[in-house]
C-alpha positions in Angstrom: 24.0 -7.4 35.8 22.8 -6.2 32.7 19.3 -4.2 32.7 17.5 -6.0 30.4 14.4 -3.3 30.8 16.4 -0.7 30.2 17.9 -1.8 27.2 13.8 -3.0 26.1 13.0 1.1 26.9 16.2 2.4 24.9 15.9 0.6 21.7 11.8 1.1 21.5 12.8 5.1 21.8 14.4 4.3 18.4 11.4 3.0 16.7 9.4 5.9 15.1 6.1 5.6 12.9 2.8 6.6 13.2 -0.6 4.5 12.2 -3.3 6.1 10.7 -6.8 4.9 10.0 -8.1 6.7 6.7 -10.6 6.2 4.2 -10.6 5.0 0.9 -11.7 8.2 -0.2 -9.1 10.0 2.0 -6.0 7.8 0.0 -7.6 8.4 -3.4 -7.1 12.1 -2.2 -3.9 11.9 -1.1 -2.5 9.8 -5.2 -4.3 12.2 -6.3 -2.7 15.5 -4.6 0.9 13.8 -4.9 0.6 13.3 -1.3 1.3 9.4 -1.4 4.0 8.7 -4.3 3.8 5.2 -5.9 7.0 5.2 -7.4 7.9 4.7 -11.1 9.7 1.0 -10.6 6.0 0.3 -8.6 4.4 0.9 -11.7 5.7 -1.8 -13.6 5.2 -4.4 -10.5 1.5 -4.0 -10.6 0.9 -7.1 -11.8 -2.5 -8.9 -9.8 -5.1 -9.7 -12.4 -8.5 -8.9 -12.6 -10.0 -11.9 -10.1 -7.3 -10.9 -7.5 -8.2 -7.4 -7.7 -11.5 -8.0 -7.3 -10.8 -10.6 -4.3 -9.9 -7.4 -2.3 -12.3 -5.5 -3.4 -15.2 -7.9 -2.2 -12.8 -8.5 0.6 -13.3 -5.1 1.9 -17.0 -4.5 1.2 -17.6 -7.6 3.3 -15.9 -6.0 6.1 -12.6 -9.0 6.1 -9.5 -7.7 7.6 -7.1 -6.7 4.8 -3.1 -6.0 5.4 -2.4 -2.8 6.2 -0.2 -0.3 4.3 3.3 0.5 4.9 5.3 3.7 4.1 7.7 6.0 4.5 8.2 9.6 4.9 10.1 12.0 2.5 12.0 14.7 3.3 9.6 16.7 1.3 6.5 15.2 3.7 4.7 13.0 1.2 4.7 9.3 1.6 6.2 7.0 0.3 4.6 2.7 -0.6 6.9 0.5 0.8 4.3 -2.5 0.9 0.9 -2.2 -0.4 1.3 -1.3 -3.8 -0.8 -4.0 -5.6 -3.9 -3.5 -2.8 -3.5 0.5 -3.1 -3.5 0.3 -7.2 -6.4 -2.0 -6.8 -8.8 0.5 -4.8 -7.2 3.3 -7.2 -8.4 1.1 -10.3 -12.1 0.6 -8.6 -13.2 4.0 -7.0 -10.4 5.9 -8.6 -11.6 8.4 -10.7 -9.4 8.9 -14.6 -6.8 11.5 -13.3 -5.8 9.4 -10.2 -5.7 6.4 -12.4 -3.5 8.0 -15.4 -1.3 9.4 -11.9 -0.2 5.5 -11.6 -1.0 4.4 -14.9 -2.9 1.9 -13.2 -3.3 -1.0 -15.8 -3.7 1.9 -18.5 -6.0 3.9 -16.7 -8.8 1.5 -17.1 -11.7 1.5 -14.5 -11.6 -2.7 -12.9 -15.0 -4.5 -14.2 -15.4 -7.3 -10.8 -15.2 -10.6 -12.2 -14.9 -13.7 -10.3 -16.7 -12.9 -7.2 -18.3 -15.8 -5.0 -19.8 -14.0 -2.4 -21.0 -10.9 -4.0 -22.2 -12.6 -7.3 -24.3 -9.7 -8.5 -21.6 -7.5 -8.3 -19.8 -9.6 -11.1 -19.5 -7.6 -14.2 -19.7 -4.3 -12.7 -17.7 -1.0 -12.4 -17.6 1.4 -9.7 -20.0 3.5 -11.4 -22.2 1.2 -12.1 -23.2 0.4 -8.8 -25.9 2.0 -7.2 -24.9 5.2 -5.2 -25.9 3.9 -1.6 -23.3 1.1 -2.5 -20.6 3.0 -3.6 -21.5 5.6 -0.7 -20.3 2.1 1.6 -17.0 1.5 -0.4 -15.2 4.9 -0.2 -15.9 5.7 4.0 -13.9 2.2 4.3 -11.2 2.0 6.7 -7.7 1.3 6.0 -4.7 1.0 7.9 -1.8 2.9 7.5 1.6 2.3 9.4 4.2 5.3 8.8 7.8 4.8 9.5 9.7 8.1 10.2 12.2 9.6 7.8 15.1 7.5 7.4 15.7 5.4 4.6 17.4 2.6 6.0 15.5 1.7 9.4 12.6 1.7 7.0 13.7 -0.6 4.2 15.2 -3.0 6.7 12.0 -3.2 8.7 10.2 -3.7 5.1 12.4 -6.8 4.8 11.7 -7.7 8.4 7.9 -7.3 7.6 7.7 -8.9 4.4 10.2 -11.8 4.7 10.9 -12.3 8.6 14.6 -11.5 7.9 16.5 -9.3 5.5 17.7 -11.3 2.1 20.4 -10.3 -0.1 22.6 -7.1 -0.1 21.2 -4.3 1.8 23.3 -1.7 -0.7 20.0 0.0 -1.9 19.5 1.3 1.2 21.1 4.8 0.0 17.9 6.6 -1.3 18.4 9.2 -4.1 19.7 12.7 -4.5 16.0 14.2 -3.7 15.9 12.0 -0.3 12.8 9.3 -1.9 12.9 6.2 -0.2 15.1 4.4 -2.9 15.6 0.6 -3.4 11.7 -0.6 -2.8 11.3 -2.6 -5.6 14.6 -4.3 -4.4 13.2 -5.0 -1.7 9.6 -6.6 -2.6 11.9 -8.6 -4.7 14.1 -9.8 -1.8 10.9 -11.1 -0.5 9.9 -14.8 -0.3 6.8 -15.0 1.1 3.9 -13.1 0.0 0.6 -11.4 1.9 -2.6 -13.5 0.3 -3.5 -9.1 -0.6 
């Protein structure tokens, strides 16, 4: 008879990651320092417009569970976005100061002016900085989640599929990485996704 709790036990042995709750503050830290790597091909994909950006960003001040973060590890210890990039670019384009803006060239390293906002009406038409300091002082000790797969390439990228899409789609031959052991393929793999977090 097969032991169906022992093969349960055995294959979550296999499943390594790590979740993290840190700050907004604490990931603008980390872009900055080179500590999390949004990777070139990311760059290009950052795509949400202004009134989506600032969707999340009211989202969060009002305290409305967001998605969390998913990455990697690299054999070099920093961390790698494997889902998260347009909701990590947004908080870098808000509270973000120039140099961790310019590091992602986050939509050309300007500062997000809220526009579109519903709930938070008054905050329509403002920057970061031009809030008052007690309300910025609320924005940066925010919460986010962070779940960190362990270092290897393709348990990762499959569980992104599995995360993003339910199932893996297409051909799974990005899962190689590069010479320097990054995650490769990730932008093959947000585009081997069908359905799409709301952030």
């Amino acid at each position: 008879m097969i032991d169906l709790n022992s093969e349960l036990m055995e294959q979550k042995m296999k499943v390594d990651f790590n979740t993290y709750d840190l700050s907004v503050k604490e990931l603008l830290s980390m872009v900055n320092d080179g500590l999390i790597n949004i990777a070139p091909e990311y760059q290009r994909q950052f795509r949400w417009d202004v009134e989506r950006q600032s969707s999340l960003v009211e989202s969060l001040f009002l305290g409305i569970p967001v998605p969390s973060l998913f990455m990697a590890t690299n054999v070099d210890g920093t961390w790698e976005v494997i889902d998260g990039v347009q909701r990590l670019s947004t908080m870098i384009c808000f509270a973000g100061d120039d140099n961790v803006r310019e590091k992602v060239n986050a939509k050309k390293a300007e500062p997000l002016k809220l526009k579109g906002l519903s709930k938070l009406a008054n905050f329509n038409d403002k920057r970061f900085a031009d809030l008052p300091v007690g309300v910025q002082n609320k924005f940066k000790p925010l919460i986010i989640l962070i779940l960190k797969l362990r270092h290897d390439k393709r348990f990762a990228e499959r569980s992104a599929l599995r995360y993003m899409n339910g199932r893996p789609t297409g051909s799974l031959s990005f899962l190689g990485g590069d010479k320097n052991g990054t995650v490769g393929g990730i932008a093959s793999v947000q585009r081997g996704c069908r359905r799409q977090l709301i952030f």
